[in-house]
Each structure stands twice: as C-alpha cells, then as structure tokens.
C-alpha positions as CSV (number, residue, x, y, z in Angstrom):
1,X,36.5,41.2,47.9
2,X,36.9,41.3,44.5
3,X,33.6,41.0,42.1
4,X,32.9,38.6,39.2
5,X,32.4,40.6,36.0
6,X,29.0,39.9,34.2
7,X,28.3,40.8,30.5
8,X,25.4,40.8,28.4
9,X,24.8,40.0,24.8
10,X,21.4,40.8,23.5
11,X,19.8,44.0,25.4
12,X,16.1,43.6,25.0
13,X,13.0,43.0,27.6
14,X,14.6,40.0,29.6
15,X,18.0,41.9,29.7
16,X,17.0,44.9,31.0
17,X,13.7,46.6,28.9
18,X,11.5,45.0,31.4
19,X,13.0,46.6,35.0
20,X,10.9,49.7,33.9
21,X,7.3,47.7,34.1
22,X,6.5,48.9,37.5
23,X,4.2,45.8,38.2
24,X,7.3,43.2,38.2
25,X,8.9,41.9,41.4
26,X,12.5,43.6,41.2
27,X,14.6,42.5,39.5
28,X,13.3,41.1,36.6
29,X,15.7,41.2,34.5
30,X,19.3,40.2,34.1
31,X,21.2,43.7,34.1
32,X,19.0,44.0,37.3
33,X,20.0,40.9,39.0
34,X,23.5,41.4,38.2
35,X,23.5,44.9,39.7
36,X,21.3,43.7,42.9
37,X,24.0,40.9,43.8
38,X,26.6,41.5,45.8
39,X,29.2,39.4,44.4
40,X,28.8,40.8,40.8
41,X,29.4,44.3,38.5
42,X,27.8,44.6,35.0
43,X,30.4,45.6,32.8
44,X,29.2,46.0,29.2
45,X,26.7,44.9,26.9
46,X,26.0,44.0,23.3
47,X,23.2,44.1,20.7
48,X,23.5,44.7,17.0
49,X,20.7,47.4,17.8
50,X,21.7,51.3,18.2
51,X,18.5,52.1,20.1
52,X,19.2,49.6,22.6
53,X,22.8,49.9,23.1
54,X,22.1,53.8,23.9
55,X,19.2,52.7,26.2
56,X,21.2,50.2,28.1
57,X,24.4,52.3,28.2
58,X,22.0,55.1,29.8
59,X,20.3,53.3,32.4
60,X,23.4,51.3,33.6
61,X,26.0,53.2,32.6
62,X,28.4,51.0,31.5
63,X,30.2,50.6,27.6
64,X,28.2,48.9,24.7
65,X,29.9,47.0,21.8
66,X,28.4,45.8,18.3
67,X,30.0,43.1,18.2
68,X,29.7,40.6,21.1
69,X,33.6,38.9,20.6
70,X,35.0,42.7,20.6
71,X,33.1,43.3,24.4
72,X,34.7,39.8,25.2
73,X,37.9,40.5,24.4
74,X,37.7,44.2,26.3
75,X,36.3,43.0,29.3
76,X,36.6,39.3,29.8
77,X,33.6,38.4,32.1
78,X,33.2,35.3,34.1
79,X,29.3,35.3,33.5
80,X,28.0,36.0,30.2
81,X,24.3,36.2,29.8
82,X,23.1,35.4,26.3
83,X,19.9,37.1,25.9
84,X,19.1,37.3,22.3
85,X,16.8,35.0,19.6
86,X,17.2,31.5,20.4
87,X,18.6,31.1,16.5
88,X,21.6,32.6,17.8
89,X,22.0,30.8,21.3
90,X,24.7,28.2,19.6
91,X,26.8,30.5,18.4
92,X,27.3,32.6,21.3
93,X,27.8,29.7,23.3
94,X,30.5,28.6,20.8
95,X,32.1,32.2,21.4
96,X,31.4,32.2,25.3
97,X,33.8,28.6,25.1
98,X,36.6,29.8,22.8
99,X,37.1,32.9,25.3
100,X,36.9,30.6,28.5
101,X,34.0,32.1,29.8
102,X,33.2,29.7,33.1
103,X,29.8,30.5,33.5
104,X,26.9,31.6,30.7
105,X,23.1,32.1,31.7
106,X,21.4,31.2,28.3
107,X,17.6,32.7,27.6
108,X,15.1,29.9,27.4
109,X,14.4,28.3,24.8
110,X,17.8,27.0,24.7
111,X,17.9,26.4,20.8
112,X,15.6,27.1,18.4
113,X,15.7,23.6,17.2
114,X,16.8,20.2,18.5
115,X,19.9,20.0,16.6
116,X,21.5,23.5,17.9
117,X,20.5,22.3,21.5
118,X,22.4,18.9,21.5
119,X,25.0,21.0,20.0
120,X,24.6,23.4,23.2
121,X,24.4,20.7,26.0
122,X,27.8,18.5,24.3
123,X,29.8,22.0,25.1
124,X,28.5,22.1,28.8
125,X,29.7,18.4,29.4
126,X,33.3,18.6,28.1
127,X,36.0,19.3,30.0
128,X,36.8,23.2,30.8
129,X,34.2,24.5,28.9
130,X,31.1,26.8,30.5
131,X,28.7,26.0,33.0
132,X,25.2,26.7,30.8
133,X,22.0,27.7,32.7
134,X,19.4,27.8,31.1
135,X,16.8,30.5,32.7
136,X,13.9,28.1,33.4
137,X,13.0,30.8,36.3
138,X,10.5,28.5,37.7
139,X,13.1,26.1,39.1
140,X,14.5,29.6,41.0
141,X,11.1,30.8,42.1
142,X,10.6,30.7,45.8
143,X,6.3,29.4,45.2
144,X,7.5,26.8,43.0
145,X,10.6,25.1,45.3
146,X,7.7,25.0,48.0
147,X,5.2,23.1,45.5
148,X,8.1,20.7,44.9
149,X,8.6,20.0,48.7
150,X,5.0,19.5,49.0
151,X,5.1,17.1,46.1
152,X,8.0,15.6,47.0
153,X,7.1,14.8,50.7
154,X,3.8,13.6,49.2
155,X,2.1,15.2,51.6
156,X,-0.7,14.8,49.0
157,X,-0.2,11.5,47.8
158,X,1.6,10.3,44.5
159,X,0.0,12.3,41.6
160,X,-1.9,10.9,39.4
161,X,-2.9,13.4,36.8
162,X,-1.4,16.7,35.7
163,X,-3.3,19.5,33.9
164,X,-2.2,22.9,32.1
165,X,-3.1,25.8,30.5
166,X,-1.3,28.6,28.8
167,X,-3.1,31.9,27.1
168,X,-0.3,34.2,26.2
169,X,-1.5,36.0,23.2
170,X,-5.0,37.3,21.7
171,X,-3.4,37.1,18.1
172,X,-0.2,35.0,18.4
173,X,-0.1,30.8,17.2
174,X,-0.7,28.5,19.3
175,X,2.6,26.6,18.3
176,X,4.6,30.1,19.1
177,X,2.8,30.6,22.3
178,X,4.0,27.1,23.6
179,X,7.2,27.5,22.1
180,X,8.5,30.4,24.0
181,X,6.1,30.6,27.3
182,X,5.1,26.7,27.2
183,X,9.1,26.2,27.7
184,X,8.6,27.2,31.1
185,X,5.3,25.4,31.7
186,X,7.4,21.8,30.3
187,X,10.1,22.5,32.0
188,X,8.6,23.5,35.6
189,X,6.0,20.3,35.2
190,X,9.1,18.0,34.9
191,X,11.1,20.2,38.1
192,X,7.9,19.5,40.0
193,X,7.9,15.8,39.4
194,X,11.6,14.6,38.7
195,X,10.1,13.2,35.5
196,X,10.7,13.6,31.9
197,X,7.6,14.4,30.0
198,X,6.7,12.8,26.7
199,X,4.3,14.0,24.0
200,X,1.8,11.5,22.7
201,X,-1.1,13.8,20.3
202,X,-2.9,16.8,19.5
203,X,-5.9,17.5,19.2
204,X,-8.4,20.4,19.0
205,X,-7.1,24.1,16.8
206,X,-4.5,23.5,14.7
207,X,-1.0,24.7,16.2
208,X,-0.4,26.9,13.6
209,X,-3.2,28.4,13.8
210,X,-4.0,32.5,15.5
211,X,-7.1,31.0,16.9
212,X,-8.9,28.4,18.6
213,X,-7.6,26.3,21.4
214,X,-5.4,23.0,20.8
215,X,-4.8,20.0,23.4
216,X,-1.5,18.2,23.7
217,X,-1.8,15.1,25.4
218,X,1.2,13.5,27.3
219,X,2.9,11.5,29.9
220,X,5.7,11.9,32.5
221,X,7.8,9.2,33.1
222,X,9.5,8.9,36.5
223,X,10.5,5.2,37.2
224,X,10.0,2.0,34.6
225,X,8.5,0.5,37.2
226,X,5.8,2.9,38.0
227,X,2.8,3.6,35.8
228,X,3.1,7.3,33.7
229,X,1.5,9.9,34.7
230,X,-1.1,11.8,31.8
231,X,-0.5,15.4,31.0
232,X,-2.9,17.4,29.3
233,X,-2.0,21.1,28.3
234,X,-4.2,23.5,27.2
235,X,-3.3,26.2,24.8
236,X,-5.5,29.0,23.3
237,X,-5.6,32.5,21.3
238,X,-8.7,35.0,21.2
239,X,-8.6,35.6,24.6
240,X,-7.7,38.8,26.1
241,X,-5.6,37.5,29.2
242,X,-2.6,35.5,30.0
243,X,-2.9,32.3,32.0
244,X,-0.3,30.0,33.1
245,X,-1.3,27.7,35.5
246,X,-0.4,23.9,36.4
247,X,-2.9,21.8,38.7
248,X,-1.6,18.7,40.2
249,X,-4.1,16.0,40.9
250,X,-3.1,13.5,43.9
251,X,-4.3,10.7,46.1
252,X,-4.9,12.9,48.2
253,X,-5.7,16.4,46.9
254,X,-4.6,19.1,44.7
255,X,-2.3,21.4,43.9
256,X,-2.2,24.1,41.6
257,X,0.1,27.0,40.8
258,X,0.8,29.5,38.6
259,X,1.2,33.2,37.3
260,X,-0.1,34.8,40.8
261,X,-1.8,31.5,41.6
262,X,-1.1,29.1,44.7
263,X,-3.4,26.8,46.3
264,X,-3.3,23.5,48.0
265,X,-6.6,21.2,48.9
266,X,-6.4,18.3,50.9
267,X,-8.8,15.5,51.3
268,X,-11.3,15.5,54.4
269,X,-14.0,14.0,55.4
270,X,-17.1,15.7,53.0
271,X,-19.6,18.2,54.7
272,X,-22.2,17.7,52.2
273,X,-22.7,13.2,52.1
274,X,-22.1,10.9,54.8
275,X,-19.4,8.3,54.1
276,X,-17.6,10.4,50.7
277,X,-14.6,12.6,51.0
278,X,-14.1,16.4,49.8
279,X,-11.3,18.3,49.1
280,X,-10.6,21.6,51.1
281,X,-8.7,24.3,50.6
282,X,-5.6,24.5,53.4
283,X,-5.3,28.3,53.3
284,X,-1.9,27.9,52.3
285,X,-0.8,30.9,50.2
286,X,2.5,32.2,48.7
287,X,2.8,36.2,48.5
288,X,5.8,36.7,47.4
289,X,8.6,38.1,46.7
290,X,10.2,34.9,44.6
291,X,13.4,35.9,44.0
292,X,13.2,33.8,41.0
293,X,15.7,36.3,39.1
294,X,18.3,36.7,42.1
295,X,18.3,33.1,43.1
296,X,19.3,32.7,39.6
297,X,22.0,34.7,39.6
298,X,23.0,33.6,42.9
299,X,23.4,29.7,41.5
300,X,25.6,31.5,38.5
301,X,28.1,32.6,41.2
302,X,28.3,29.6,42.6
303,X,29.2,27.9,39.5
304,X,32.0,30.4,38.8
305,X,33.0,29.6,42.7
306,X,33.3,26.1,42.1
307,X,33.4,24.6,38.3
308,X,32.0,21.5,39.0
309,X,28.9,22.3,40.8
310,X,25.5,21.7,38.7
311,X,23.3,24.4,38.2
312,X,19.9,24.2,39.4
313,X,19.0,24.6,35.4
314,X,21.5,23.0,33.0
315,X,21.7,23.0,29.5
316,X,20.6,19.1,29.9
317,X,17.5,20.2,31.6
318,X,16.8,23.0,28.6
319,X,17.7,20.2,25.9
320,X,15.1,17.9,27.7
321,X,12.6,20.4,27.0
322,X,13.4,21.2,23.8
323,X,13.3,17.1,22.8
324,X,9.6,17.6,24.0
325,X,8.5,21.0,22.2
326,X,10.2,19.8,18.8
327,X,7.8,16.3,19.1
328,X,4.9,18.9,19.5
329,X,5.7,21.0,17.0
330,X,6.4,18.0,14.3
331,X,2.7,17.3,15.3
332,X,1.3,20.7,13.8
C-alpha cells in the first residue's frame, strides 16, 4: 500500500529538536510521529535556519529546502505540518492551499492574532481547500479523552466550577506564558466541557509583567438555558517549576488533571461528622502512554482518506481559542 507523503516547514523543538529529551513519551514530535505511523514517509523539510536544516537532514535523512514553496513543488505532500512562529501560520497556510495540499497540522497557537486566524479558519471551510488541525494535543491525549467521558457521563455530576493553574517560566511574562502554553489549558477546558469559554477580568500581577502571579476570571458557556460555569486561571513567574493542571469541581466530586496529574474524588458518606459528606479519592490513575502525538497523526490520515471528515482539532476550534487569549491579552 502506497504511503501518504508528510512534509515539514519549520524544524525546531516541536518538529523534531524534542525526540532527543529522553524523558518524553515517544514520539513527541512531528518528524517522529510521521515516521512511527504506518501509513506515512517524511519526505523533506524546511526552515530558513542552516543549523537546523543539517540537524534534521541528519537525524532523518531525508532532503531540506530553504524555501518552503521550492520543497512543495519537489515533493508534493498530502500532509504538511507547519511548525514555525505563529506570525507565519497564515502564510503557509495560504501556500499549503495554492499547492492543494489536503491535509496541514498547524502548531498551536494558530495565529498570532485574531485577524490572521479568522483568515486561517475561512480557508479550512471553503470548498477544496485543506483540512487544518490545529495541534491542541490534549484533545489526542489518551488521560484527557478518559476525563471527558467521565465528565460527559457525569458520573460526577454537572460541574459547577473550573479552576487552573499554569507556571511555565521562572523569568518569562505572564501574558507570554498563557499565550503559547495557556493555548492548550483554554483549549482542553473547552474539549472537556463542550463549552466555549469567555474572559470576564484580571486581576492580581500585571500580564506583562516577569513576575508576580495574575488571575483571569471567566465563564464557559454551554447551553442559553443553563447557568455559566466560572473559570478562574492562575498564572505565575518566579517559580522554579512548571505546573499545568485543571481541577473540575462537580455535584458530586472532583476532577483534576494535568502535566503527570490524574485524580478523581467522589462524594461519600464523611468518616470524620455524622450526617456531612466527604470526598474520596477513587484510586483511579492514568499511567500512560497517551499517544497524544500519534493519535494526532492518525486523525491527519484520516482526513487525507476522506476530505470531508472533521478533525478532532480544527482550525474553528484553534480560532475559538484564540478569540479568548486576544480578550485576555487586550486586558493587560
């Protein structure tokens, strides 16, 4: 059986830098996905950088171009993978189109700013014109699709409150820390929910600020006829860990998830006061691995199998979370 040819514009840590870090699950990149699938071959890459083109070309041993249109033209891939600055996500898209590329995986965030993102979703709903993922990798993790059928069934009850907190960066501003990682805390709240989340106000550190920790506070909104549900995320700098993490508070008890975090509490009857209820832990754990990179890929061939099928991460669902990071960021 013949394979689909994947390219890949941009070679930096998502594209392939990142295989090396011997703590990741494998594969965590995209040159590793694509060679770990069955149904695909990498065929080239592209990035304006020397240094990376030899480093790709090395490790994978295929050609490297300069220029992205002359890789297209030489090798004419059904998947493209855009993998450089979001300021550039547009125009590669644009070029990904005019060659009648059927499929393109598109780095999160999608744009850089709302404008370039509308621009990105209108070429994914026309006629003949690429599929667009965007790589929310939460919605492909294995940890998070089990959260969402436990939310979903309600197991727990509705939920009634949704909490957050991102560190990612001792030095780095708060409004650049939830811009790039808080894309896939946004985006993997309003997965976990079927809602779309709103931003409301700040408070605390300033978001452009290199210290301090800031407060957004939101809503999701599911149904008009249901009341919203408050979001609060937390975001700080000086500390010398990451945390991502997303606790769901229910009717019935909690879940929370995260960066090697999994835990689900249910409500019982309390040990400690007659006639009051307590929530325990149900021992339920997720070890891995999540496949959350090779699921991805594996929803990219099915959209070159059959144009018409919906990704499990659009370009509507990337422009829905860019809507709500450019209302945060206006707030700074």
């Amino acid at each position: 059986m013949e394979k689909y040819k994947a390219a890949i514009v941009g070679l930096g840590r998502i594209a392939s830098l990142l295989e090396e870090d011997t703590l990741r699950e494998k594969p965590c990149t995209h040159a590793g996905a694509i060679a770990a699938n069955e149904d695909c071959v990498l065929t080239a890459g592209s990035d304006t950088d020397e240094e990376r083109r030899r480093l790709f070309a090395e490790k994978w041993q295929v050609p490297v171009f300069e220029n992205a249109t002359e890789m297209l033209l030489a090798h004419k891939p059904q998947i493209l993978v855009i993998a450089t600055h979001p300021d550039s996500h547009y125009r590669y898209c644009r070029l990904a189109e005019n060659h009648n590329i059927p499929v393109v995986i598109c780095e999160k965030p999608l744009a850089d700013n709302i404008d370039s993102a509308r621009k990105i979703a209108r070429i994914a709903e026309k006629e003949n014109t690429p599929t667009i993922i965007t790589n929310h990798e939460r919605r492909y993790s294995q940890d998070y699709i089990r959260a969402k059928e436990i939310l979903d069934d309600e197991k727990l009850g509705r939920v009634l409150a949704v909490r957050s907190c991102l560190y990612m960066g001792k030095n780095r501003r708060l409004i650049d820390q939830f811009w790039h990682d808080g894309t896939h805390l946004a985006d993997a709240i309003m997965f976990l929910t079927n809602s779309s989340l709103k931003h409301r106000r700040s408070w605390g550190a300033k978001l452009n600020s290199r210290s301090g920790t800031a407060w957004l506070e939101g809503e999701l909104r599911k149904e008009k006829s249901k009341p919203p549900v408050p979001v609060i995320f937390e975001i700080g700098s000086e500390r010398d860990h990451l945390v991502f993490e997303i606790e769901f508070s229910c009717e019935k008890g909690r879940l929370r998830i995260g960066n090697g975090v999994f835990e689900v509490f249910e409500s019982v009857p309390s040990p400690y006061a007659e006639k009051f209820r307590s929530l325990k832990n149900t021992g339920e754990t997720f070890t891995g691995p999540t496949g959350y990179f090779s699921n991805m890929l594996k929803d990219a061939v099915s959209c070159v199998r059959d144009s018409k099928l919906k990704p499990r991460s659009g370009a509507i669902d990337g422009l829905r979370v860019i809507e709500y990071l450019n209302r945060v960021r206006r707030w700074k």
